[in-house]
C-alpha positions, 0 to 999 in steps of 0.5 A: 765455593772456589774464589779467584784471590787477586794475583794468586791461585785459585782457593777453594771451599773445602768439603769436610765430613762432618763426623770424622773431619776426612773430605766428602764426595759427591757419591753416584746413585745417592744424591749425597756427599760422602765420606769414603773413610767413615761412610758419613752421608751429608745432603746436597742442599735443594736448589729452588731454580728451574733449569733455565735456557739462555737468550743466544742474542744476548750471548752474541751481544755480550762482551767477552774475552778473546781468550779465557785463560788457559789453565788456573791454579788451584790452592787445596784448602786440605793441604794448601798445595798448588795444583795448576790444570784445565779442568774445572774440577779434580782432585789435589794430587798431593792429598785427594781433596775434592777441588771445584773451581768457580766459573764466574771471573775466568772468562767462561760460559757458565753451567747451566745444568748438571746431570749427576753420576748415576752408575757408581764404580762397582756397576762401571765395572761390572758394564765393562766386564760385560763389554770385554767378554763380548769382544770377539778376537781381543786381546788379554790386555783389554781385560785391563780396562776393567780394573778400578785404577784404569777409569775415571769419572768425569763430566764433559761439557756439551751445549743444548740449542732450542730454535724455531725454524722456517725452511723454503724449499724447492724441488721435485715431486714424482708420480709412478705409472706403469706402462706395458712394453713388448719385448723378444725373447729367443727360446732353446731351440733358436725360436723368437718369442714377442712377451709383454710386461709391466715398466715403472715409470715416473712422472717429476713435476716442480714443488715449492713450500715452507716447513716449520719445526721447532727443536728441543734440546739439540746436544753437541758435544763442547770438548774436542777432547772425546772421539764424537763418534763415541760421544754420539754413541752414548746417547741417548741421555735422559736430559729431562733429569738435569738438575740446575748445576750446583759445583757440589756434584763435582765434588770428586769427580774431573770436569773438562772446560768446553773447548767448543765455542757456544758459536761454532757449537750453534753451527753444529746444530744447524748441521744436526737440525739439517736432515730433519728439515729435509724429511719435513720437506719430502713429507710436504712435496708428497707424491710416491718418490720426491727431490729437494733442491734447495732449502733455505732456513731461517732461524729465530727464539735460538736459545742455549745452555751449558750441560755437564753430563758424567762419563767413566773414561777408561783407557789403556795401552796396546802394542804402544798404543792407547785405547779408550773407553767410555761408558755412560754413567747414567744408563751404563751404556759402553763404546769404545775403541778395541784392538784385534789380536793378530795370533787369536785371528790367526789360530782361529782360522788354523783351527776352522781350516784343520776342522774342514780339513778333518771333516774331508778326510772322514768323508773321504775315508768313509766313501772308500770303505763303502767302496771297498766293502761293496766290492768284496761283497759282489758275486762278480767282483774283483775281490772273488777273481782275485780269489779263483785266481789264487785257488790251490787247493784239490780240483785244481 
């Protein structure tokens, strides 16, 4: 374990093979820590505990630091280097040693779980080469992103909300109905014509109710660090396999401290629990079409959690500009950012335009042979006056 020495940097336990003395790591797929030099395999030991979610009341009532320190340093038990960082796990930069840092003493939120790396470099890349070559329009550079030394593992930190909500609303409830109209058409010849026909018409009458929904899980991502675009992309997550956190699966990997604040991520949530409320309360309205006005929710049995979940970042530079892509690094999911090549767009459109302008001429071209032909061919045709007229043989 990692312990804070008092006035000092941050030490760490060391994570040595047991076979050659060379650090293990945490290897994705295996469960295990392993040596990358001998392959040596050591076991993770079993953590008892469940996966356990958390009182929000008792976060709110509990005493914390305005600010948790922004960086700490780490002292490498390998080589006894001094790394300062905000990760909470990384590697030293001098020797590669696996370094994870413990959360207790710097003011944070602790994990609660932890969901290890399933998908391994080799099946990184192999997503990634899959995602490049279905990329329309790219430019040779994005074939960069699938090299080994362009991505990274780490684990983002996102926060789980459970609560039990109670939503009174008002609104609308509409029933359709259909009347017959008569209308006047004019024909083509200036007639007046009087038709008829059937019109959707609507009936809105007040509604009032209460919706109840318990949620599970509702996950939100707690760095700003990743586009949330591209982390709500990802999902879903198979978070019924989180094991409860142990720093040993961090071993070699980067792990960002959250930057979203548990509060504001609550507020998040709420955001993401919203719409749901409102499909619950247009089922309740009923009738054929409905209007929710207003909803008021309470909120109670709010509990939370702190997930590490495992993401391969890759990025790289075009035009001067950095691009990033992620790929889930338990279903190997890929999104990310893409740029376009202005000269592949560019030839691609010459070559559509000189292949329209070829598939005209032949057309062209074979409707004024047709012609030419047809012509010579006719008793009458221009081609046999011609002939007559040119004649200078006997009888003339």
């Amino acid at each position: 374990m990692v312990e804070l020495t008092e006035g000092g940097p941050v030490a760490h336990r060391a994570y040595p093979c047991e076979q050659c003395g060379a650090t293990v790591e945490f290897s994705a797929g295996t469960g295990t820590l392993t040596c990358p030099y001998c392959g040596h395999t050591q076991e993770i030991a079993a953590v008892v505990r469940e996966v356990r979610e958390h009182d929000f009341a008792a976060l709110a009532a509990r005493t914390r630091p305005v600010a948790a320190p922004a960086t700490q340093d780490y002292r490498c038990g390998t080589c006894g280097a001094v790394t300062t960082s905000d990760h909470l796990s990384q590697k030293c930069g001098f020797c590669g040693s696996p370094m994870v840092a413990e959360v207790e003493g710097l003011g944070l939120v602790e994990p609660e779980a932890v969901l290890p790396f399933e998908v391994d470099r080799d099946a990184m890349q192999g997503a990634l080469r899959t995602w490049v070559r279905s990329r329309w329009f790219a430019p040779s550079a994005l074939k960069k992103v699938v090299s080994a030394e362009q991505a990274h593992g780490v684990y983002l930190p996102h926060w789980t909300f459970d609560a039990r909500t109670r939503s009174d609303y008002t609104g609308q409830r509409g029933e359709h109905y259909w009347v017959t109209e008569t209308y006047t058409t004019t024909d083509s010849e200036g007639r007046s014509q009087t038709q008829t026909r059937q019109v959707q018409k609507t009936r809105w009458y007040p509604a009032a109710g209460t919706v109840a929904r318990d949620f599970d899980d509702v996950l939100v991502a707690g760095t700003g660090r990743v586009m949330p675009e591209h982390l709500a992309r990802l999902s879903p997550w198979p978070l019924g396999q989180a094991r409860p956190y142990q720093p040993d699966y961090l071993a070699g990997y980067e792990t960002l401290r959250y930057d979203v604040e548990p509060e504001a991520g609550l507020e998040v949530a709420k955001g993401e629990m919203a719409p749901v409320i409102e499909n619950d309360c247009e089922r309740d309205i009923g009738g054929d079409v409905q209007r929710v006005h207003q909803v008021h929710t309470s909120y109670s049995a709010v509990t939370y959690k702190l997930l590490l979940l495992p993401v391969w970042i890759a990025t790289y530079l075009y035009a001067g500009k950095p691009f990033q892509v992620l790929v889930n690094a338990r279903t190997a999911e890929v999104v990310g950012q893409r740029p376009w090549s202005a000269w592949k767009i560019t030839l691609t459109v010459l070559a559509a335009l000189l292949l329209v302008g070829a598939v005209v001429w032949a057309v062209v071209a074979a409707q004024d042979g047709g012609t030419a032909i047809s012509a010579a061919a006719s008793p009458g045709g221009p081609g046999v006056r011609e002939s007559l007229g040119t004649w200078t043989g006997p009888g003339r």
